[in-house]
DRENTI-866067 format. One record per residue (C-alpha): residue number from 1; residue in one letter; y, z, x. Coordinates in Angstrom, 2 decimals. Layout:
PT, NUM, A, Y, Z, X $
...
***
This chain:
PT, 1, X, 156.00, 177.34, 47.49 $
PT, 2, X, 158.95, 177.73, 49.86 $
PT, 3, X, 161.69, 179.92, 48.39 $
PT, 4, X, 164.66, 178.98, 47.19 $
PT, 5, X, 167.78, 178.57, 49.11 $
PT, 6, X, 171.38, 177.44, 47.97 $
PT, 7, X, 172.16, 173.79, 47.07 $
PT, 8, X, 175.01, 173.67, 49.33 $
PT, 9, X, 175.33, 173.25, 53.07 $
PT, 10, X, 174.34, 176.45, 55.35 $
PT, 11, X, 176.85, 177.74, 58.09 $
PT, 12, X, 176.55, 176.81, 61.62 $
PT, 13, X, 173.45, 177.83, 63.62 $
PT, 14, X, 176.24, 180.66, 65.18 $
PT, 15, X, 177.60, 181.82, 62.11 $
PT, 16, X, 174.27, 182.25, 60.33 $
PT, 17, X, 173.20, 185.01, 63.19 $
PT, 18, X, 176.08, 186.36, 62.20 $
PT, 19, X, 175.77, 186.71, 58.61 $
PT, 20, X, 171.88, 187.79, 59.56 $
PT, 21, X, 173.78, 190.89, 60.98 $
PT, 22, X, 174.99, 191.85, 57.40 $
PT, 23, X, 172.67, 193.79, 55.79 $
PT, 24, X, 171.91, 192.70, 51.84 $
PT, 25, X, 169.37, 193.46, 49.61 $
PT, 26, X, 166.23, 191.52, 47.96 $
PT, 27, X, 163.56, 191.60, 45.51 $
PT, 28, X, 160.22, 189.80, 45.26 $
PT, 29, X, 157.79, 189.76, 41.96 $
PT, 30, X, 154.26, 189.08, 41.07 $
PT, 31, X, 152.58, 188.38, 37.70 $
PT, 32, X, 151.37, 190.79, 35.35 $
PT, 33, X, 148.79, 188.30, 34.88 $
PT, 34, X, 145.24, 188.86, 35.82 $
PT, 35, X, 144.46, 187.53, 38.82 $
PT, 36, X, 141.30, 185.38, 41.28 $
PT, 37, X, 139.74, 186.77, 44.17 $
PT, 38, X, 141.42, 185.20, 47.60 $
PT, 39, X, 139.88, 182.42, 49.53 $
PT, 40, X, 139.55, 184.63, 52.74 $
PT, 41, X, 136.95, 186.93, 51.00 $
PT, 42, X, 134.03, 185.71, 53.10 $
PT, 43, X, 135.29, 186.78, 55.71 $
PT, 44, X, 136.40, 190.04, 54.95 $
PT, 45, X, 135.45, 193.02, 56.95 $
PT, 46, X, 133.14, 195.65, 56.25 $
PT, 47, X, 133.90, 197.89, 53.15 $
PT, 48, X, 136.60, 200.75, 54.92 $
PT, 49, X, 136.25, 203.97, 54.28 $
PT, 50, X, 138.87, 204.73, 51.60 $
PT, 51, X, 141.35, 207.47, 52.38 $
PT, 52, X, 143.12, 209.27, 48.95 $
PT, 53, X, 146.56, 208.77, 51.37 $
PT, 54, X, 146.88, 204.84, 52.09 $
PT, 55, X, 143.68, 203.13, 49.99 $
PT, 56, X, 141.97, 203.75, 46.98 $
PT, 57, X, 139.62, 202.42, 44.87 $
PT, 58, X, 140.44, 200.77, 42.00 $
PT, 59, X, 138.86, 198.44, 39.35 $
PT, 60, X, 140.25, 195.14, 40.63 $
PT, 61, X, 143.00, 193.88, 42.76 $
PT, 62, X, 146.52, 194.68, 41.74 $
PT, 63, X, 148.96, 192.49, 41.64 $
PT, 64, X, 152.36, 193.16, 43.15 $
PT, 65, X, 156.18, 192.72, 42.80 $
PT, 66, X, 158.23, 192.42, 45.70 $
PT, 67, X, 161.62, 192.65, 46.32 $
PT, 68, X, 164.26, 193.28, 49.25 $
PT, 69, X, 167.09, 195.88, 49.36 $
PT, 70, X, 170.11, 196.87, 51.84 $
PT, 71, X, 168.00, 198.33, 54.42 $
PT, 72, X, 164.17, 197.55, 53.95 $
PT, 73, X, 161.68, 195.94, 51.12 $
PT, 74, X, 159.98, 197.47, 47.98 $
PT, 75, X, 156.99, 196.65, 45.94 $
PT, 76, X, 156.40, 197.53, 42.66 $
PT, 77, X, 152.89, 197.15, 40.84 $
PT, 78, X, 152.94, 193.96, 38.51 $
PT, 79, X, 151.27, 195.56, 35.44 $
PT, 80, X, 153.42, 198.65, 35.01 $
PT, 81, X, 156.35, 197.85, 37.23 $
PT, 82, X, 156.53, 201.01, 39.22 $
PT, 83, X, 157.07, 201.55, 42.63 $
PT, 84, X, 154.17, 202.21, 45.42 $
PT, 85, X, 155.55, 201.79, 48.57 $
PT, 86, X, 157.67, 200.13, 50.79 $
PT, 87, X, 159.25, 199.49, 54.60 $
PT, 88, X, 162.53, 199.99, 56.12 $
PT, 89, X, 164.18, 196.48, 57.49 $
PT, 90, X, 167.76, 196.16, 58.21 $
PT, 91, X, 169.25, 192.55, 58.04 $
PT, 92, X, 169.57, 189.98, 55.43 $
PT, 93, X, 165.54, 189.36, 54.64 $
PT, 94, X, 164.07, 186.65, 52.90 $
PT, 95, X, 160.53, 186.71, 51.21 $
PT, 96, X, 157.90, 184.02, 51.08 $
PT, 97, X, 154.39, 184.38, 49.36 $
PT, 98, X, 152.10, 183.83, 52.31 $
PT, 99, X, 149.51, 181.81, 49.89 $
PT, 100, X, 146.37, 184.14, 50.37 $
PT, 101, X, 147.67, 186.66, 47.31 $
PT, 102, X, 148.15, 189.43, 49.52 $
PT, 103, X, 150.75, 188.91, 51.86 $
PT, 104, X, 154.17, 188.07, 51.86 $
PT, 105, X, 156.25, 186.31, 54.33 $
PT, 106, X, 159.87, 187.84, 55.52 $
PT, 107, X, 161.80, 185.27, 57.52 $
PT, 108, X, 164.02, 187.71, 59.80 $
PT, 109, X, 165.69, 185.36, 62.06 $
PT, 110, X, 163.58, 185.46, 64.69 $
PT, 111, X, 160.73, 185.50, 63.49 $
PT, 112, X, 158.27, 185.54, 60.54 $
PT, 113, X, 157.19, 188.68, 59.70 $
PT, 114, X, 154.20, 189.32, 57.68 $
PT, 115, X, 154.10, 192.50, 55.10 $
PT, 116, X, 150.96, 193.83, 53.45 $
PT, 117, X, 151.22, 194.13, 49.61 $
PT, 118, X, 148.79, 196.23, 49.56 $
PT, 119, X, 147.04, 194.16, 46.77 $
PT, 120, X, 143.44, 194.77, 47.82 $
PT, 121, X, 142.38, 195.86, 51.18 $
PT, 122, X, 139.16, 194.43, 53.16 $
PT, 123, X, 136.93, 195.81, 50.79 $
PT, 124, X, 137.61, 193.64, 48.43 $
PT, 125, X, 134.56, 191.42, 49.55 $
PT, 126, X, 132.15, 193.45, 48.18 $
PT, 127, X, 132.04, 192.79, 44.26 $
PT, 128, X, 131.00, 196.05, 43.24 $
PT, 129, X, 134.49, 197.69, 44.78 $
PT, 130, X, 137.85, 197.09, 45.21 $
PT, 131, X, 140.49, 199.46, 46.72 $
PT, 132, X, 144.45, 199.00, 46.98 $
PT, 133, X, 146.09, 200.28, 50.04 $
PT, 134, X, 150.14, 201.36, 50.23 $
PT, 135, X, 152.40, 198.40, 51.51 $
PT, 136, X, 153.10, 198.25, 55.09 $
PT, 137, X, 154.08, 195.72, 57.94 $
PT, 138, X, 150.99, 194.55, 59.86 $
PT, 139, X, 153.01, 194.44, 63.00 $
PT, 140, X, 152.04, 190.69, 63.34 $
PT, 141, X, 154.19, 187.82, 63.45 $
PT, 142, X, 154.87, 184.14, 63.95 $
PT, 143, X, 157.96, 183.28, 66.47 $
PT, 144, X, 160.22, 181.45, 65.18 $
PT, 145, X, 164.09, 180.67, 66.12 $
PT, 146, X, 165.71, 180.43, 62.76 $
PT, 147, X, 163.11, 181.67, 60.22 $
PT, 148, X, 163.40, 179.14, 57.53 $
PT, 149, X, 160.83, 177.62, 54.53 $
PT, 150, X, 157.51, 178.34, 53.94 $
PT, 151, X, 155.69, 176.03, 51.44 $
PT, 152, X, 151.68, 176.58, 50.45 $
PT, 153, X, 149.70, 173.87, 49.12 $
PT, 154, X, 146.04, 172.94, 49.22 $
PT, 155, X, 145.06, 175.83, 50.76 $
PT, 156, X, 147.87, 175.18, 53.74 $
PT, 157, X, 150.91, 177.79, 54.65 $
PT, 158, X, 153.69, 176.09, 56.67 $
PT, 159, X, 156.53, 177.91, 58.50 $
PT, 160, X, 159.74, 175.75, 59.62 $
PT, 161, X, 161.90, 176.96, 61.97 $
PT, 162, X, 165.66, 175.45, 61.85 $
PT, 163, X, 166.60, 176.67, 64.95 $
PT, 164, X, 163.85, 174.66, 66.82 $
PT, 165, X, 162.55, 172.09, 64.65 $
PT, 166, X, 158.74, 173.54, 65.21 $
PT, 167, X, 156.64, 173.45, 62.26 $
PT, 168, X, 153.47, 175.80, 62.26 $
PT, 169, X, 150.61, 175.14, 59.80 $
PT, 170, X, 147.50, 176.96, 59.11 $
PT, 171, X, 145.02, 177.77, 56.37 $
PT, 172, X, 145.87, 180.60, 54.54 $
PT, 173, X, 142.89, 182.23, 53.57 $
PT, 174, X, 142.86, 182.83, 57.28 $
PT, 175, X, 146.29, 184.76, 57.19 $
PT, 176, X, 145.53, 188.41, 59.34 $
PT, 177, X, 141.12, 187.60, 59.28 $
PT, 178, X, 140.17, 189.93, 61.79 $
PT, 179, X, 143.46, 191.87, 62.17 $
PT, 180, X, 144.70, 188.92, 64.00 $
PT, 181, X, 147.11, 185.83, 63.07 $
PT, 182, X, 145.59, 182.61, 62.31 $
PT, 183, X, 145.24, 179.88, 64.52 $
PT, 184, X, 147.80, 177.21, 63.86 $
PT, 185, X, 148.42, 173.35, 64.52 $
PT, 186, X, 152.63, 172.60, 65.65 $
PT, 187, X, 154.62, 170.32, 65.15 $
PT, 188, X, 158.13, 169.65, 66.78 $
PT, 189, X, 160.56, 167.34, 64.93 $
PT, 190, X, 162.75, 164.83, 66.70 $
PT, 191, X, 166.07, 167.40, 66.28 $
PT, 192, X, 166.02, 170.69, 64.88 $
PT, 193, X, 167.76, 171.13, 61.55 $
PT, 194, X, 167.69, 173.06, 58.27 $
PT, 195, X, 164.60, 172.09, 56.62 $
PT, 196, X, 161.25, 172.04, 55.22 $
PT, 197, X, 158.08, 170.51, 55.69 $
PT, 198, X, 154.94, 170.20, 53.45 $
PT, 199, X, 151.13, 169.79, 54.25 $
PT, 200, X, 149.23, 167.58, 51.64 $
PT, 201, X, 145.80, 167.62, 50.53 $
PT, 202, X, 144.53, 164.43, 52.71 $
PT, 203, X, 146.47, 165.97, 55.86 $
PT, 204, X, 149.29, 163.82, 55.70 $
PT, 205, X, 152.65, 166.07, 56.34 $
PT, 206, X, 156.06, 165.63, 54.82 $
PT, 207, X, 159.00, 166.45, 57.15 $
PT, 208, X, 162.88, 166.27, 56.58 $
PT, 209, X, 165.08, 164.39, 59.05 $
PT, 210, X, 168.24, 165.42, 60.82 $
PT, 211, X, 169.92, 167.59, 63.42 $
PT, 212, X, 172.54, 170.30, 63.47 $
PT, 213, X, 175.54, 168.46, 61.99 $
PT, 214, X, 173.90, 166.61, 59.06 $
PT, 215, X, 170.46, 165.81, 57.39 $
PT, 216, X, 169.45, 162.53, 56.21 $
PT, 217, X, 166.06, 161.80, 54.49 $
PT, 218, X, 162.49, 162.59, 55.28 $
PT, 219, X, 159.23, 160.98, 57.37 $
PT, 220, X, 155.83, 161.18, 55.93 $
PT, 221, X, 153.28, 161.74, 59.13 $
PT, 222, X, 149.37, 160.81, 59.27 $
PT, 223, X, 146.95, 163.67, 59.35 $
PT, 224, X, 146.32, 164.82, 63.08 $
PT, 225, X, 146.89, 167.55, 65.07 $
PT, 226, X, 150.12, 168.62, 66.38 $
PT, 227, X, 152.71, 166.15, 68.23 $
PT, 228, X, 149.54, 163.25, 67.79 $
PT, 229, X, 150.62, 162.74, 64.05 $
PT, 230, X, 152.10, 159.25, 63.88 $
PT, 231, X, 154.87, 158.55, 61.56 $
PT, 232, X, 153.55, 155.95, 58.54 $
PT, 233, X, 156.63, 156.21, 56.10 $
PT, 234, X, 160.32, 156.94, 56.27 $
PT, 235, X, 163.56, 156.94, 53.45 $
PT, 236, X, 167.03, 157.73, 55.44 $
PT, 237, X, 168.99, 157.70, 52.43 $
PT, 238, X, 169.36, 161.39, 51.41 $
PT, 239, X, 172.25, 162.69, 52.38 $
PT, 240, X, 172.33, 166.52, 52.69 $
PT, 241, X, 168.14, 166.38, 52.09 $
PT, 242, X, 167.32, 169.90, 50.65 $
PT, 243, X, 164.59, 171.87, 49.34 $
PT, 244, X, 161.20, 170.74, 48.15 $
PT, 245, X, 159.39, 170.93, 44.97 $
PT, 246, X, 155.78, 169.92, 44.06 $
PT, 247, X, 155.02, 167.96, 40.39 $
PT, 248, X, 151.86, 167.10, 38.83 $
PT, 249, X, 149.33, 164.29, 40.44 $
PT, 250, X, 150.65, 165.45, 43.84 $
PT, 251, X, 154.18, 164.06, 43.88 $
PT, 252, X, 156.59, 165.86, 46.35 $
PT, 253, X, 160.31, 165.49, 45.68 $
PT, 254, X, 163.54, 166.73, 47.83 $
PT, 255, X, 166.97, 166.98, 46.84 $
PT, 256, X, 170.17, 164.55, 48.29 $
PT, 257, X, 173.72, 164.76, 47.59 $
PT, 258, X, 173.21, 161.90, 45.95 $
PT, 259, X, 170.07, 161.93, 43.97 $
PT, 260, X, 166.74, 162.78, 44.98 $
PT, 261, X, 163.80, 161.10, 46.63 $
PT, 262, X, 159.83, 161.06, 45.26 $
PT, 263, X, 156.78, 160.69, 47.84 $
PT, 264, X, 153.98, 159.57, 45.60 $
PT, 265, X, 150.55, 157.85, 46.07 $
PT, 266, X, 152.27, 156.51, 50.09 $
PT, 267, X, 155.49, 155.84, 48.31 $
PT, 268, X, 158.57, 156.94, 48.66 $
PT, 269, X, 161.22, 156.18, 45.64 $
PT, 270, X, 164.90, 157.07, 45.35 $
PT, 271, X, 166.24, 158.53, 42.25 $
PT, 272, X, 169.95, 157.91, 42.53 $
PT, 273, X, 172.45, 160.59, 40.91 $
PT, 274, X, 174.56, 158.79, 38.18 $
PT, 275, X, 177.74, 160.58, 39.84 $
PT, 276, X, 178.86, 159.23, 43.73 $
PT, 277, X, 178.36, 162.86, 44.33 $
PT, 278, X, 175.31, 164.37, 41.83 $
PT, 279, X, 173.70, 166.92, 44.11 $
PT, 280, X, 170.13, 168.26, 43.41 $
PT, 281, X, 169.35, 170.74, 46.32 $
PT, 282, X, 167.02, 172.90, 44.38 $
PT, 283, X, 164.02, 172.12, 42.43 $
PT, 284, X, 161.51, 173.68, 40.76 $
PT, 285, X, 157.97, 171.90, 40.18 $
PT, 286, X, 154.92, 172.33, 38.56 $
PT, 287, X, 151.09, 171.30, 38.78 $
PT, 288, X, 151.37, 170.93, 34.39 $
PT, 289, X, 154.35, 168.45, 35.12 $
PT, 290, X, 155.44, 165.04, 36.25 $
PT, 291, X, 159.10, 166.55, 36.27 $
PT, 292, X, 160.81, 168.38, 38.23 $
PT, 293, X, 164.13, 171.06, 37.42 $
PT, 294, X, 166.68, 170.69, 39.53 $
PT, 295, X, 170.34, 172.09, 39.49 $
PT, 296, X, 172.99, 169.57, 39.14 $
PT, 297, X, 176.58, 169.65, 41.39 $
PT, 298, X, 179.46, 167.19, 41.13 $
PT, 299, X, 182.19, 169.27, 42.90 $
PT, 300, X, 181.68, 168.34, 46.88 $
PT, 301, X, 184.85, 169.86, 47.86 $
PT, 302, X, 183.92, 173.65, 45.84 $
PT, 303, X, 183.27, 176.72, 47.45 $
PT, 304, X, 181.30, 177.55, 44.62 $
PT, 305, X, 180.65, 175.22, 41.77 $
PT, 306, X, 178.99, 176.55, 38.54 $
PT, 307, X, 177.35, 174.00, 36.80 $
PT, 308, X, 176.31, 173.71, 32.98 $
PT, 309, X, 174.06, 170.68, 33.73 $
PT, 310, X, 170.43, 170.90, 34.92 $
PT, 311, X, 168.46, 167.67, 36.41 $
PT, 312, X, 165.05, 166.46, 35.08 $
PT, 313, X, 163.37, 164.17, 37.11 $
PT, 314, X, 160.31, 162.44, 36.00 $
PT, 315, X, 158.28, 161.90, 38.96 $
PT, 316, X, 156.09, 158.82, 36.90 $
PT, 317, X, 158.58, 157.29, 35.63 $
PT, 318, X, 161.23, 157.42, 38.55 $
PT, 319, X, 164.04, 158.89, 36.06 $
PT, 320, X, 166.81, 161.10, 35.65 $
PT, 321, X, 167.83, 162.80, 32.96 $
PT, 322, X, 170.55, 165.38, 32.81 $
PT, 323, X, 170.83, 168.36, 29.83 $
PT, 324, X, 173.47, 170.19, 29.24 $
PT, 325, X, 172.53, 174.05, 28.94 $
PT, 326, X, 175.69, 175.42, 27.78 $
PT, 327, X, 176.05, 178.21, 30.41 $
PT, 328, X, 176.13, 178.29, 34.16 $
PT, 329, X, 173.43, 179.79, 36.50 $
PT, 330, X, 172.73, 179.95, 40.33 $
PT, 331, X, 170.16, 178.69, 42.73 $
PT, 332, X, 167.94, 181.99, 41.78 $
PT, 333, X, 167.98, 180.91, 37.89 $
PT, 334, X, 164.93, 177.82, 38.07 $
PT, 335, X, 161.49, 178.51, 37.39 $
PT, 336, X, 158.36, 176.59, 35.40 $
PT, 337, X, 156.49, 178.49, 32.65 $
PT, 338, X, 152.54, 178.20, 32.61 $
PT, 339, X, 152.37, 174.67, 30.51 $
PT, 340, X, 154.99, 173.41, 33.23 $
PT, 341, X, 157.56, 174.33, 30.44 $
PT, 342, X, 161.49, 174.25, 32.47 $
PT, 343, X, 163.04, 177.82, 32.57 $
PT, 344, X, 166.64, 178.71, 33.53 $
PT, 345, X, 168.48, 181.93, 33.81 $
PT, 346, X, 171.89, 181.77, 32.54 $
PT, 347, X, 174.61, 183.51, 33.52 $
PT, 348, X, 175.24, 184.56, 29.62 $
PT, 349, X, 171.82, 186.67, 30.03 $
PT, 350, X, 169.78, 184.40, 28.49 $
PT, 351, X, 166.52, 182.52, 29.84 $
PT, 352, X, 166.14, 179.17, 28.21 $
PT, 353, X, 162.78, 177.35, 27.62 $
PT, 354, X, 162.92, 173.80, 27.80 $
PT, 355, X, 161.27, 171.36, 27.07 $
PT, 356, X, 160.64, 169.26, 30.85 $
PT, 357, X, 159.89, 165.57, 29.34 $
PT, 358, X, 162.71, 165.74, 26.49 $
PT, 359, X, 165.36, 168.39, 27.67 $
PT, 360, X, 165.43, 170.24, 24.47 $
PT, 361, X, 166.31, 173.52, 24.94 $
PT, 362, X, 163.21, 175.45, 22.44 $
PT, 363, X, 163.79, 179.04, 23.13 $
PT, 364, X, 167.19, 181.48, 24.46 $
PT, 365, X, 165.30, 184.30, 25.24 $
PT, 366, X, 168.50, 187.17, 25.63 $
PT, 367, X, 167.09, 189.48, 29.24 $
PT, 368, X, 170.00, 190.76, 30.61 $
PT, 369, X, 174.12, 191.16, 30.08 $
PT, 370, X, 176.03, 188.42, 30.78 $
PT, 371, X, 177.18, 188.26, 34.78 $
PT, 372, X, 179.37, 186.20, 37.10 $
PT, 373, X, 177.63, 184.37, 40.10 $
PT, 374, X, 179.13, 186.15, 43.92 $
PT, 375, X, 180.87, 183.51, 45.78 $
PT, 376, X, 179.29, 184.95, 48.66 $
PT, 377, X, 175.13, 183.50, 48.39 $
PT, 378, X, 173.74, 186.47, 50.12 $
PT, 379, X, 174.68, 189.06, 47.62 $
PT, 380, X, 172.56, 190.20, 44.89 $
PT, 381, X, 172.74, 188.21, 41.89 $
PT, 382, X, 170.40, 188.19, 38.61 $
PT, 383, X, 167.07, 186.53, 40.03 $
PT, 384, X, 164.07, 184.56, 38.40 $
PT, 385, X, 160.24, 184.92, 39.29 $
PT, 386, X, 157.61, 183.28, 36.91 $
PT, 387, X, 154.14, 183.92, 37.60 $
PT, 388, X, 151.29, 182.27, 34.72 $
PT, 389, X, 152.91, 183.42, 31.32 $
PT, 390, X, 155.01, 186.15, 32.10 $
PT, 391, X, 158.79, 186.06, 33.94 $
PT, 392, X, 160.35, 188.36, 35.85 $
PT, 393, X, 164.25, 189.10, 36.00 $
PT, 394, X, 166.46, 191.35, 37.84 $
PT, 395, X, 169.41, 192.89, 37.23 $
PT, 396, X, 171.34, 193.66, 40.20 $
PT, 397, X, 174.34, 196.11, 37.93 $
PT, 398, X, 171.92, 198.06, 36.71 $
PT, 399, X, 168.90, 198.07, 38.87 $
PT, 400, X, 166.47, 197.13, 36.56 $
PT, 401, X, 163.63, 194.41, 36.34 $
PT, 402, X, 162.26, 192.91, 32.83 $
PT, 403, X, 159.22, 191.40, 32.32 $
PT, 404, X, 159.48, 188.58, 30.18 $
PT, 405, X, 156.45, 187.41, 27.64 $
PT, 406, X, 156.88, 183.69, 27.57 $
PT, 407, X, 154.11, 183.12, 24.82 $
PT, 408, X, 156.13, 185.51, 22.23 $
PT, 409, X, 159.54, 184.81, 23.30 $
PT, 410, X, 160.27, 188.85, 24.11 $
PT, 411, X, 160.67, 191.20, 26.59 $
PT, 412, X, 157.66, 193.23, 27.02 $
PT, 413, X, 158.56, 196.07, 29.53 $
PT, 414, X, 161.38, 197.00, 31.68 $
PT, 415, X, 161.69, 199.49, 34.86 $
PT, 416, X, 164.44, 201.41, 36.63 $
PT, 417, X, 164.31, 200.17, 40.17 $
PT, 418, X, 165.06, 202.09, 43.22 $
PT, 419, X, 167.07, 200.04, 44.80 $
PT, 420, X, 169.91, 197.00, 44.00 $
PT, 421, X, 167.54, 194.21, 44.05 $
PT, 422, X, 168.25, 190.85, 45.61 $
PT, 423, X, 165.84, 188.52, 46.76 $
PT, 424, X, 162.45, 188.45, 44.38 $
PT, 425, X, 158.66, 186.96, 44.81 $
PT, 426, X, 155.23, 188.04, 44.26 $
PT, 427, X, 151.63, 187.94, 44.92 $
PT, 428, X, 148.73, 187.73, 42.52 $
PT, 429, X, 145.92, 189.65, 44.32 $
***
């Protein structure tokens, strides 16, 4: 889904093109696991004509790590964690899995940009070959005035763009078919605003609510086609409505300043915060799961809080419950472990397993030294990536990456990186 982005209010539209003039560094990650054949392979070309410089063949499609650094974006290969390629890109860069488990999404500012992994090229469709290619920038792109979210589900990638309130969806598999970019349905909300929307499996599309100066709640829309989507549902009490995260049995939930709010089966439910101000702005989810992770702020008035609490909400039963890890983290510390199992970096270096419906804490698995979160969000901080069993963590200090095995609890390889690694995301192949 979309990627992660602090839990507490962004700067001005004017002082965020600023800051995108800064340049600062990023990583991405994919699974070591192995990994299905994309939805677009029906449509793939004919089989290219490897050459030894850019393609090869290999004996199925790899899967890739990606990450961004001061000055451009690397990938690494997911099973040994070595480099093969990479672009130059000045500016702060953020990544985005593009949903078709080849590309990745960079939001840029103005626009969104979209990167070959290089996890299979068009030959993939025949079964009987497969060939990788070197990363590289297609040279296509969707316009957008401030690049925001991008959320997959059901087969759907959807692009929001804060600066304009326009919402582009379209089916991924269809992502660069024919060396062209999809065709895609828009949507304009009332105001634009920092925020997300999501495209559900009957059509139906969740959007957030507000405008420059503040953000309130969200609208559920009926399946259609562009500006003909009527509204059919709409909560107005979420204050500061943030992020998105997607549970079991197809419940979508978004963080308040105040709680958080639950669109189920047509329904929309507030979960109030226990605190006047309890803040939830990012969330992890998973498909094995009725509960979401959250992070947990009480502190309105902090530059930078550093909370010890995590939220579990239980999208079934409408409830909150809040555990206690015994460390801080930041907003690149949540992830869900294949069984749905909740996963937080700490900042003492440890990534804790816990269990989602009970919030015990059943494994401190110790990944990296023990760090301080930067009071400035853009810099490069230890991040979390979880793809099937395995976990990925960087460590900014040092430039490394671990893999993590979550099934035995230990860390099963480890690579000198490059480059300082800051943001981190992956695709499967």
């Amino acid at each position: 889904m979309s990627s992660i982005t602090p839990s507490f209010d962004l700067p001005s539209r004017t002082t965020r093109r600023r800051l995108r003039a800064v340049a600062a560094v990023g990583l991405s990650a994919v699974l070591l696991s192995a990994c299905a054949a994309p939805g677009n392979q029906a449509g793939a070309a004919p089989e290219p004509s490897p050459s030894a410089a850019s393609t090869k063949e290999a004996p199925a499609p790899a899967p890739r790590l990606v990450y961004t650094h001061d000055g451009g974006v690397a990938v690494l290969d997911a099973t040994t964690l070595g480099p093969v390629g990479g672009v130059e890109l000045e500016g702060f860069n953020r990544l985005n899995p593009a949903g078709d488990g080849r590309h990745v999404l960079i939001s840029t500012g103005d626009a969104f940009r979209v990167l070959d992994s290089g996890a299979w090229s068009e030959g993939h469709g025949d079964h009987s070959h497969h060939y990788v290619s070197d990363p590289a920038l297609t040279g296509l792109s969707f316009d957008a005035d401030e690049a925001g979210h991008v959320v997959t589900h059901a087969g759907r990638t959807v692009l929001f763009s804060d600066g304009s309130g326009k919402v582009e969806s379209f089916a991924s598999a269809d992502l660069t078919k024919g060396g062209e970019l999809p065709a895609t349905d828009q949507y304009t909300t009332p105001e634009p605003h920092h925020g997300v929307a999501v495209e559900l499996e009957d059509g139906k599309m969740l959007v957030t609510l507000g405008n420059e100066e503040s953000r309130k709640g969200i609208a559920i829309l009926s399946a259609g086609k562009g500006q003909d989507r009527r509204e059919i549902a709409r909560n107005e009490d979420c204050p500061g409505v943030h992020g998105e995260a997607m549970a079991g049995g197809e419940a979508v939930t978004v963080g308040c300043t105040d709680g958080m709010l639950i669109y189920k089966d047509g329904v929309i439910t507030k979960v109030p915060s226990p605190d006047a101000y309890g803040r939830m702005g990012n969330q992890a989810g998973s498909e094995k799961s009725p509960v979401i992770l959250g992070d947990y702020k009480v502190d309105k008035g902090a530059k930078l809080e550093r909370p010890t609490r995590i939220s579990l909400v239980n999208t079934d039963s409408a409830s909150l419950r809040l555990v206690d890890i015994g460390t801080s983290y930041s907003f690149r510390s949540l992830g869900r472990g294949p069984a749905g199992e909740a996963l937080v970096l700490g900042t003492d270096g440890g990534l804790r397993v816990i269990n989602p419906l009970t919030g015990a804490v059943e494994k401190n698995i110790p990944v990296v030294a023990a760090w301080e979160e930067s009071e400035t969000w853009q810099d490069p901080r230890p991040t979390l990536f979880v793809q099937g069993s395995t976990a990925f963590v960087t460590e900014p200090a040092t430039r490394t990456i671990r893999a993590v095995n979550l099934s035995s609890g230990k860390v099963a390889g480890s690579a000198q990186l490059e480059h300082v690694p800051n943001e981190l995301t992956g695709v499967t192949g």
